[in-house]
C-alpha positions in Angstrom: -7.1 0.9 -19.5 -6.4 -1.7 -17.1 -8.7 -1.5 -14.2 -6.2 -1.5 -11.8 -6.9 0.7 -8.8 -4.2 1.6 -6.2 -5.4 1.0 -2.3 -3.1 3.2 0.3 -3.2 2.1 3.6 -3.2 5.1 6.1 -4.6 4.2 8.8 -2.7 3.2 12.3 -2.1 4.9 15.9 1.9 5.0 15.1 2.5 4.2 18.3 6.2 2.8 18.1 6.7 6.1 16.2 5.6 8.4 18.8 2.0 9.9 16.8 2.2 11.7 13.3 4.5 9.5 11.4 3.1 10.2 8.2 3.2 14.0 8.7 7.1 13.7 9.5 9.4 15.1 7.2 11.1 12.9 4.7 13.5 14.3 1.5 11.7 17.6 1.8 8.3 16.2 2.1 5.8 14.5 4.0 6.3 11.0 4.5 2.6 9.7 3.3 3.4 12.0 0.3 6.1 9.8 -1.6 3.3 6.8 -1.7 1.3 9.0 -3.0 3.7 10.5 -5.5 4.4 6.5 -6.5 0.8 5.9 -6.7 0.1 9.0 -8.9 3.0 8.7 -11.0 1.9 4.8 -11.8 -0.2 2.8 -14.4 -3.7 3.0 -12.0 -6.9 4.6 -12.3 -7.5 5.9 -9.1 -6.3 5.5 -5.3 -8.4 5.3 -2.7 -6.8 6.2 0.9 -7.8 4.4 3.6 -8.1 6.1 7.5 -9.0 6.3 10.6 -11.5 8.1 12.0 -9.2 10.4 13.4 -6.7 10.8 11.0 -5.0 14.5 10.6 -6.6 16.6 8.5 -3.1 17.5 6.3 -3.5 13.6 6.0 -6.9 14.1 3.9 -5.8 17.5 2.2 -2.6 16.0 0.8 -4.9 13.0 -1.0 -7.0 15.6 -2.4 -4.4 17.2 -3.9 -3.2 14.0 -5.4 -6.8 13.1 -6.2 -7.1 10.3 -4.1 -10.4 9.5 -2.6 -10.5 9.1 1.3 -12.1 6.4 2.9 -12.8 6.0 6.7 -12.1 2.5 8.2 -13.8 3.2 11.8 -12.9 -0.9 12.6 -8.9 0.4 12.4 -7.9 -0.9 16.0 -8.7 -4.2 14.6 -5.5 -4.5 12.9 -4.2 -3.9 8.9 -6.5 -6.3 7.4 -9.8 -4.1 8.1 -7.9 -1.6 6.0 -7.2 -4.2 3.5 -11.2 -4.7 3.2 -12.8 -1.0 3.5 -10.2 -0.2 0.5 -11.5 -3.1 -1.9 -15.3 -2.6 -0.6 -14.7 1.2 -1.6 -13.7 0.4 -5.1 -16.5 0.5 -8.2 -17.6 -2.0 -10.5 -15.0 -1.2 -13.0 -11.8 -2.1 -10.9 -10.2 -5.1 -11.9 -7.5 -5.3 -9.5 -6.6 -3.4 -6.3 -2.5 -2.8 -5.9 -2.1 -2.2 -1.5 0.8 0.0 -0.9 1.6 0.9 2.9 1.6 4.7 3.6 5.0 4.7 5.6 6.9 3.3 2.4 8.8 6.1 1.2 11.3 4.0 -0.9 8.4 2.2 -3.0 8.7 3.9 -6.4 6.0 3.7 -9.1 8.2 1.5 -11.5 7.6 -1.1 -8.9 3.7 -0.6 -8.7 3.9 -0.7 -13.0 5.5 -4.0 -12.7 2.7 -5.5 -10.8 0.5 -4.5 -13.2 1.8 -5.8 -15.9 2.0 -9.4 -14.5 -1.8 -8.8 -13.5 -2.1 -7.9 -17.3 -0.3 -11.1 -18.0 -2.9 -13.2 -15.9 -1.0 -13.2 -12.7 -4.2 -13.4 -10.2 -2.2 -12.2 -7.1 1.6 -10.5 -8.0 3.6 -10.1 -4.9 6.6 -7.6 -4.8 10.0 -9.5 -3.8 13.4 -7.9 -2.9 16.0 -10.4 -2.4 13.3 -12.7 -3.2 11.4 -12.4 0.2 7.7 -11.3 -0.3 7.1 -7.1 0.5 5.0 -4.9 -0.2 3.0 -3.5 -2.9 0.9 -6.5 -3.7 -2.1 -6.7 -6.4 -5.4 -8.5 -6.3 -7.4 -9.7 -8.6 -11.1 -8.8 -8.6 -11.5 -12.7 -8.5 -9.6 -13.1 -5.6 -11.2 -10.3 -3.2 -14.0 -13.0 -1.7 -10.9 -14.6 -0.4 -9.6 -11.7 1.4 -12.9 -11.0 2.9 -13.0 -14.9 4.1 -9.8 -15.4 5.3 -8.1 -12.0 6.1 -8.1 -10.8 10.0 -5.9 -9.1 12.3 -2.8 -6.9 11.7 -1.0 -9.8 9.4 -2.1 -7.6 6.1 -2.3 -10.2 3.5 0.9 -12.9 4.6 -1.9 -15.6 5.4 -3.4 -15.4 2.2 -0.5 -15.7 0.2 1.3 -18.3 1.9 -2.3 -20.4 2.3 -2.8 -19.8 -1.7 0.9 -20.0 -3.2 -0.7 -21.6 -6.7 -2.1 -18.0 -7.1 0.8 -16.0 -6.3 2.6 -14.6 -8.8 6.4 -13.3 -7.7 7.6 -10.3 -9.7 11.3 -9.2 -8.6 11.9 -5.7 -8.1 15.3 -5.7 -6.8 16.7 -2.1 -8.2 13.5 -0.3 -8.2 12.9 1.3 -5.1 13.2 -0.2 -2.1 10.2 -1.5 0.1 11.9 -0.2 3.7 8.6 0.9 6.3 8.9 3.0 9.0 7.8 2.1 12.2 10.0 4.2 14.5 11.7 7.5 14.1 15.2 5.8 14.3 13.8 3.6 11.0 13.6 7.3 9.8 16.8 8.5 10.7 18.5 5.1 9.1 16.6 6.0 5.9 17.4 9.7 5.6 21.3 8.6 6.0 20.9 5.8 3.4 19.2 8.6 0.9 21.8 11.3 2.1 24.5 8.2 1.0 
């Protein structure tokens, strides 16, 4: 087993999106459901989901039925990297790695979660997804590298200051051609997505 563990980020007021963004209808389902269709159909052990205090309750039920464990991040309004935190502080003794996936990526497919894996498997301490060889999302920590995350991480900038503070440690793994790491942020991002899947 690998002892790699997926983190979803889910929490967020949406409020470029108008409120329920990861309830709105993508390709039939809801949009928070593909990442965790990726996540469940990947090489990890379990997924915790992080929220916030008020997150919709079709939200929670979905990650039960996906057997993800929901976790509460009450600090939320204090930006992305809170979330980053309560999902690796909710994570057991036998995780080895965490992989952070955001919850409006419909696109991210679990062939790109697998090849983080395997670079973590091949010593890669933190892997980085790139798409025309910028940096996206999903990225994977290493269990050694969580006390810096809880040193340096703050605000709503997710994980970009660690990796670009730390680039000896970051391990690039292309996924050009397997899935595609577009978020949604407003409901035209959604319309443009549905067209390019409808394409």
């Amino acid at each position: 087993m690998s002892g790699v563990f997926g983190v979803l980020l889910a929490a967020g007021a949406a409020s470029r999106f108008g409120g329920g963004k990861l309830l709105a209808p993508f390709r039939g389902r809801p949009l928070v459901e593909h990442a965790l269709l990726a996540l469940h159909e990947s090489p990890v052990e379990g997924t915790v989901a992080v929220v916030g205090e008020d997150a919709e309750e079709e939200v929670r039920r979905l990650c039960g039925r996906y057997g993800v464990r929901v976790v509460e991040n009450h600090r939320w309004r204090e930006g992305q990297s809170t979330s980053v935190l309560a999902g690796i502080r909710a994570l057991g003794p036998e995780a080895r790695a965490a992989v952070v996936l955001l919850g409006d990526q419909p696109l991210v497919v679990a062939g790109a979660v697998a090849r983080l894996v395997r670079a973590f498997e091949r010593g890669a301490r933190i892997a980085v997804a790139t798409y025309g060889g910028r940096a996206r999302n999903p990225v994977l920590f290493a269990r050694e590298v969580w006390p810096l995350l809880e040193d340096e991480l703050e605000g709503d900038e997710g994980a970009r200051r660690v990796l670009r503070r730390h680039p000896e440690l970051v391990c690039q793994v292309p996924c050009d051609g397997v899935g595609d790491p577009a978020d949604v942020d407003t409901r035209e991002d959604l319309r443009r997505l549905e067209e390019r899947a409808a394409g």
